[in-house]
N, C-alpha and C positions, 0 to 999 in steps of 0.2 A: 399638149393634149393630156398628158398627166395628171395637170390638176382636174383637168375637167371629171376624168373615172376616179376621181380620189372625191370629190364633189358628191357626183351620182353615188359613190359607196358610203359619206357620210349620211346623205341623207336615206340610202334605206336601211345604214346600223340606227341613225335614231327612229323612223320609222317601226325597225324592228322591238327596237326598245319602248314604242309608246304604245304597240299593239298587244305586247306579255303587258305592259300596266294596264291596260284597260278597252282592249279589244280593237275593232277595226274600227268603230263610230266614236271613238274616246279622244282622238285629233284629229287636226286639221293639217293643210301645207303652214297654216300662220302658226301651229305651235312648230312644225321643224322648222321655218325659217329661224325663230329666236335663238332655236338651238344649235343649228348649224351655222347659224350668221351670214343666210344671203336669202336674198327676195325671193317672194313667194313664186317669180317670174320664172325663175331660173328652176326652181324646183320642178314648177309646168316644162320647162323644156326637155329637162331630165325623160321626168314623166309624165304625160300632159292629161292623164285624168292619174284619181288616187286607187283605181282599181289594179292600173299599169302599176303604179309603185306596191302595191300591195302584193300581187303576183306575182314580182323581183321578188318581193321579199318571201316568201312562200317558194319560190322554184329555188333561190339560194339555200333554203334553210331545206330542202327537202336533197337537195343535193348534197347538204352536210351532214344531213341523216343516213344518206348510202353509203356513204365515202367511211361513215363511222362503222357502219352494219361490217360494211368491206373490210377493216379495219378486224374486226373482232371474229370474222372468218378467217382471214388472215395467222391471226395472232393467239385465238384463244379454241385449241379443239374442243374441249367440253359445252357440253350441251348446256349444262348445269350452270356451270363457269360463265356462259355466255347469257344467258338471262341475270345472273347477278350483277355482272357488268353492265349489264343494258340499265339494270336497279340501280345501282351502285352510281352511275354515272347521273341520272336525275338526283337521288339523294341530296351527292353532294353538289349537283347546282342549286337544288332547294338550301340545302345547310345554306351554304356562299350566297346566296341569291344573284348568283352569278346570269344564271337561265334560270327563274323561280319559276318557270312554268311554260309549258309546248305551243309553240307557235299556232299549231293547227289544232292543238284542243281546244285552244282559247280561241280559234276564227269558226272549229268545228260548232261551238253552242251559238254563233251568229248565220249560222249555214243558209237561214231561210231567207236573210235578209244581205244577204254576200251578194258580189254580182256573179253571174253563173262562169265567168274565165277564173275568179280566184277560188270558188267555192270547188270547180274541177281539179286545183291544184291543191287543195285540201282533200279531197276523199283520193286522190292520188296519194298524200302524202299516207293515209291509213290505211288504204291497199297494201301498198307497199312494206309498210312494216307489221301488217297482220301475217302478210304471205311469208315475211321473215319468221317473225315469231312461230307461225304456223311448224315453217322446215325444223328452225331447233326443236320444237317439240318435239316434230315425227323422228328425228334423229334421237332422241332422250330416249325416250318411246322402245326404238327400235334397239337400241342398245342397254338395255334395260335400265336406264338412269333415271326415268319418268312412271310415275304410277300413276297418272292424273286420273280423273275422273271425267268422263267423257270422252272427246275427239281432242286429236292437235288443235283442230282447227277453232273449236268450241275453248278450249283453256287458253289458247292463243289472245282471241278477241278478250276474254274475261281478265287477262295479265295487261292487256292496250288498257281495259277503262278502269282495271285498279290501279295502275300505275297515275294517270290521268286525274282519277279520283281521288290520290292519295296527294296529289298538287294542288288538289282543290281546297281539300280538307286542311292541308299544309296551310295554305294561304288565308282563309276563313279563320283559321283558331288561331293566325300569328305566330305560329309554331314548327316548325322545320323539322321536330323531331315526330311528330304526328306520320309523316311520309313513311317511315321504318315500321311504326305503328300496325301500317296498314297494306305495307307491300312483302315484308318477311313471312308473316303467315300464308300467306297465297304460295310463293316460291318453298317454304316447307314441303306445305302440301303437296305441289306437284310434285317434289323432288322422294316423296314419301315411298 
């Protein structure tokens, strides 16, 4: 039974992997067969449409996104501290192109055309870390660490799509160091 969940876990790291290259319409099961090296069959068994593997891959990655949030409640008190490292952490998966780009930003600009169980697990995934983002603000905010302009909640959403924006811009110019570019002056300012 072991290989079997080792199976089902290869094929949605490369799933994962073909959706940052080039979104949810960008492969098929016949590109992860070659890549993982077994029939297209077996993949349908896994998952028997590609909305099922998609949605694996979306409830995985959004549970890696908490566990990390959790992480950095955890480990890092500053308000300040904790938006860096939220930066700081995309940066260098941009540098590395370790992760060059968010699973749900990249599925977010196909929304209209998603089937409606992964596109829910997408606006799930941007809930969730607006509402985060939202709290360190109000905690900056409240402790006088944040001078933003506007609301938590308003510099929150605006820190999700530069961040997001600055992987776009990263990936578009070929440039990794573009990301720093464009996400250090945003976190200045609020921290102003």
């Amino acid at each position: 039974m072991g290989n079997v969940s080792t199976k089902a876990e290869d094929i949605v790291s490369c799933a994962r992997a073909l959706i940052i290259k080039g979104g949810y319409n960008s492969f098929s099961y016949a590109d992860i067969s070659s890549v993982v090296g077994i029939r297209k069959a077996s993949i349908h068994h896994h998952f028997p449409a590609k909305s099922d593997l998609v949605r694996t891959v979306v409830k995985q990655y959004r549970e890696e996104g908490e566990a990390g949030i959790a992480a950095l409640e955890r480990n890092v008190p500053d308000p300040l501290d904790q938006l860096r490292a939220y930066v700081g952490y995309w940066e260098a998966c941009v540098t590395d192109a370790s992760h060059p780009f968010c699973v749900c930003a990249l599925l977010a600009s196909e929304i209209q055309v998603l089937p409606e169980d992964v596109a829910l697990e997408v606006r799930g995934h941007f809930r969730t870390l607006s509402e985060w983002l939202t709290s360190v603000l109000e905690r900056g905010i409240a402790e006088g660490r944040f001078s933003p302009m506007g609301t938590a909640r308003e510099n929150a959403e605006m820190l999700m799509a530069t961040v997001h924006g600055a992987m776009l811009s990263a990936r578009a110019y070929g440039d990794a160091t573009i990301f720093g570019v464009i996400t250090k002056p945003l976190l200045d300012r609020i921290a102003a």
